[in-house]
N, C-alpha and C positions, 0 to 999 in steps of 0.2 A: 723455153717459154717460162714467164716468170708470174703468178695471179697474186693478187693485191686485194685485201678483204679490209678496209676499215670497220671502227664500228667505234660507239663511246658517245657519237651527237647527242644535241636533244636541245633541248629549252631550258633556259634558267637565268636566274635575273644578275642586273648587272651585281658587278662584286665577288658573284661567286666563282666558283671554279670547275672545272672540268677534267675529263683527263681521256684523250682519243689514243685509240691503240690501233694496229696494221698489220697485220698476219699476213708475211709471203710465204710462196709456197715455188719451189720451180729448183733444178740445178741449178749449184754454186753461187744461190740468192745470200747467203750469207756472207760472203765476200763483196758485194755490193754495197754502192754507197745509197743512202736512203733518204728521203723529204717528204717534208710537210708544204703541201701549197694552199692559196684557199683563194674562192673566185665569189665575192660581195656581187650580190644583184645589180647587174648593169654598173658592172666593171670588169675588169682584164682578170686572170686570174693569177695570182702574185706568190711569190716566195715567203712562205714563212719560216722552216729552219732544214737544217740537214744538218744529217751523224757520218763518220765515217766507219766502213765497213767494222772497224773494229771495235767502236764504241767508243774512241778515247778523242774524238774530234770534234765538234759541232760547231755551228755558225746559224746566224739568228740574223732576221732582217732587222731593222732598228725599232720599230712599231710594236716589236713583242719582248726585246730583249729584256731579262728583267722581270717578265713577267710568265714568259712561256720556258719548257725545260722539255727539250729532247732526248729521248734515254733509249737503249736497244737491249734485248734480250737474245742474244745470236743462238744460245741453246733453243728456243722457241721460234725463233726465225721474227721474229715481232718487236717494234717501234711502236714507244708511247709517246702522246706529246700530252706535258700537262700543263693545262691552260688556266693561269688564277688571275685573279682582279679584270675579270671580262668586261666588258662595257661593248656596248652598243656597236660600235666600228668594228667588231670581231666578230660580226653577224656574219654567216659566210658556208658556202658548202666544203667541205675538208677534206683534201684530197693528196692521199700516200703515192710517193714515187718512189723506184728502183732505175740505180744505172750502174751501173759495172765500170764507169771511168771514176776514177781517185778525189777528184779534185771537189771541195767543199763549197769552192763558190761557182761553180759552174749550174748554172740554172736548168740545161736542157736536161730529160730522163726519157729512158727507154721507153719504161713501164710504169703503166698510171694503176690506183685505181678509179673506183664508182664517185666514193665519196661518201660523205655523211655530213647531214646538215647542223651547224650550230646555231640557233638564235638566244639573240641576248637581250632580254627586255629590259628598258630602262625605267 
């Protein structure tokens, strides 16, 4: 079993920056591949980047590239994503995955967490 802890949300206007972090915890969670999703008020909830298990991989949806940076600390078991020049459309609950299959652009994950909310006031 694999547990998924974000934390890092909060409020802040647009421009600024942020930076969400993901604490797994579980067997051979570090060989896993890891994402950032995030689900906007009455809307689907969407890809925003993945790492691969070993840190040296990632992939970015196009709406962050550029702007967002995924990074891993595998000693600590924890993925940060930090989030700069926010604006308003990045308003969103933020939500860590784990899955155990290789592949970077593969969207489905095993293991969610809760979430943590961002807003971006304009």
């Amino acid at each position: 079993q694999v547990q998924l802890v974000e934390s890092g949300g909060g409020l802040v206007q647009a421009g600024e920056s942020l930076r969400l972090s993901c604490v797994a915890s579980g067997r051979t969670v570090s060989t896993y591949r890891m994402g950032w999703f995030r689900q906007a008020p009455g809307k689907k909830r969407e890809f925003v980047s993945a790492i691969s298990w070993g840190g040296t991989s990632t992939h970015y949806a196009d709406s962050v590239k550029g702007r967002f940076t995924i990074s891993r600390d595998r000693a600590k078991n924890t993925i940060f994503l930090q989030m700069n020049t926010l604006s308003a459309e990045d308003t969103a609950v933020y939500y860590c995955a784990a899955d155990r299959r290789p592949i970077l652009t593969l969207v489905s994950y095993d293991y969610w967490g809760q979430g943590t909310r961002v807003t971006v006031s304009s």
